[in-house]
C-alpha positions as CSV (number, residue, x, y, z in Angstrom):
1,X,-2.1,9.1,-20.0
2,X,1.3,9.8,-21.9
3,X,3.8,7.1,-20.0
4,X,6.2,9.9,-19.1
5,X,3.4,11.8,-17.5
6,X,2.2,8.9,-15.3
7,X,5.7,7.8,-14.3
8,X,6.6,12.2,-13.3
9,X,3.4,11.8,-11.1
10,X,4.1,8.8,-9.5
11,X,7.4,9.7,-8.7
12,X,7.0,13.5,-7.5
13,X,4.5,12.4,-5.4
14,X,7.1,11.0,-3.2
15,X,8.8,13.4,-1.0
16,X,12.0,15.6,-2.3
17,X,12.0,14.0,-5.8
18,X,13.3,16.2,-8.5
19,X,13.2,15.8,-12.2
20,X,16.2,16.6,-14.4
21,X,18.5,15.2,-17.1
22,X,21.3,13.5,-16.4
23,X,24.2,14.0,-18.9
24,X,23.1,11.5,-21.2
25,X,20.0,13.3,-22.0
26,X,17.7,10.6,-20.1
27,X,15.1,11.9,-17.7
28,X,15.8,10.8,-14.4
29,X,13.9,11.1,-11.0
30,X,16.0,11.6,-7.9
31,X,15.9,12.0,-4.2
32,X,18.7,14.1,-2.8
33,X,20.5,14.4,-6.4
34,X,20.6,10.1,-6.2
35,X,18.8,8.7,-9.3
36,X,16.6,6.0,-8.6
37,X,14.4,6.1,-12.1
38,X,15.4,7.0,-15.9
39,X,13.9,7.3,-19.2
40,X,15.0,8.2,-22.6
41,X,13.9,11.9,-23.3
42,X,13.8,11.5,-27.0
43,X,12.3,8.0,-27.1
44,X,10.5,8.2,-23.3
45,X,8.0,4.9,-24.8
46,X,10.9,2.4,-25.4
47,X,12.3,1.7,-21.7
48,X,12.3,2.6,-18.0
49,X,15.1,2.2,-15.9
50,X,14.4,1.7,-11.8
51,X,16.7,1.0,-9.1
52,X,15.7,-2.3,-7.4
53,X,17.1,-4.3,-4.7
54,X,19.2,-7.4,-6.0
55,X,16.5,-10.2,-5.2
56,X,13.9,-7.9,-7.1
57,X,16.4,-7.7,-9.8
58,X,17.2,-11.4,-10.0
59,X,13.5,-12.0,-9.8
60,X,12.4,-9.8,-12.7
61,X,15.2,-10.9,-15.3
62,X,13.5,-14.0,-14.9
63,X,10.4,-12.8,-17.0
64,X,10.0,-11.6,-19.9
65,X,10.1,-7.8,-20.7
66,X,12.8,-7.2,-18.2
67,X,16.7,-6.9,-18.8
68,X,19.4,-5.8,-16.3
69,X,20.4,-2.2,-17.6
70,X,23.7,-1.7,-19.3
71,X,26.5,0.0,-17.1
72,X,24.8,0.1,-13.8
73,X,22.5,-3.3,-13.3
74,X,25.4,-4.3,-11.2
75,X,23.5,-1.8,-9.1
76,X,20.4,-3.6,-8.9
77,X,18.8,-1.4,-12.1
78,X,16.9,-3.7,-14.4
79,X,15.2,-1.7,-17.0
80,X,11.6,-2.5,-18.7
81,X,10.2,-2.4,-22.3
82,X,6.9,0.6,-21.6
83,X,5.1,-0.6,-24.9
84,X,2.3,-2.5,-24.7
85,X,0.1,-2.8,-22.0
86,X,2.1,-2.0,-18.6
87,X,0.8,-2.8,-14.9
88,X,0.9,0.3,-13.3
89,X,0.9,-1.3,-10.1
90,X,3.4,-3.3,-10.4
91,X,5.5,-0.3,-11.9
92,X,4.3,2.1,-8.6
93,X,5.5,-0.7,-6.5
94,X,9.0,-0.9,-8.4
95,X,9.4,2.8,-8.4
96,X,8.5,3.2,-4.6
97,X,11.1,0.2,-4.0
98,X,13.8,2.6,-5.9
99,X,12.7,5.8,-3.9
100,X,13.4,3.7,-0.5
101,X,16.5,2.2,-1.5
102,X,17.6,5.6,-2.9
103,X,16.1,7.9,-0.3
104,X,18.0,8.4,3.6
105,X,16.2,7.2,6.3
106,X,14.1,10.1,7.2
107,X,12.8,10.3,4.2
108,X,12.1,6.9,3.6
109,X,10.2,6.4,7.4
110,X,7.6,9.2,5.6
111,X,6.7,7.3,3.2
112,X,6.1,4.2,5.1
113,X,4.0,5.6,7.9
């Protein structure tokens, strides 16, 4: 599966996410207009950008693949090289991480009944 398509149904799958483009031309998932995952539309194989918390952050600049993103990883963003093999459940849990620190409350208690 095209890694565009699996990332647009991982993420709609959560509740009120929309998909758009952002003004930079980068795909980008968001709950309640907050972004909380980007890609490049033109180049959508070369990186992923998802909203972590700062520990999460910290932990995954510490391994290879992963680099804070430029302009907002002072936000916790850390962005990911997508070629090669990936571990989609390590990128589900990520992106469900940046749904619940995106997302309000009610939203977020949904998703963790």
């Amino acid at each position: 599966m095209e890694i565009v398509a699996k990332v647009r149904e991982l993420c709609l799958a959560l509740p009120e996410v929309t998909e758009g483009l952002d003004s930079f031309g980068h795909i980008s998932f968001r709950v309640r207009d907050k972004p909380f995952v980007m890609m490049g539309e033109k180049d959508a194989s070369s990186t992923l950008a998802i909203k972590t918390l700062p520990l999460t952050q910290e932990l995954l600049l510490q391994r290879e693949g992963f680099t804070k993103t430029p302009y907002i990883g002072q936000h916790g963003w850390v962005s990911l090289r997508t070629t090669g093999d990936l571990d989609w459940n390590e990128i589900q849990d990520l992106l469900l991480e940046g749904y619940l620190r995106t997302a309000p409350k009610r939203l977020a208690k949904l998703v963790l009944k």
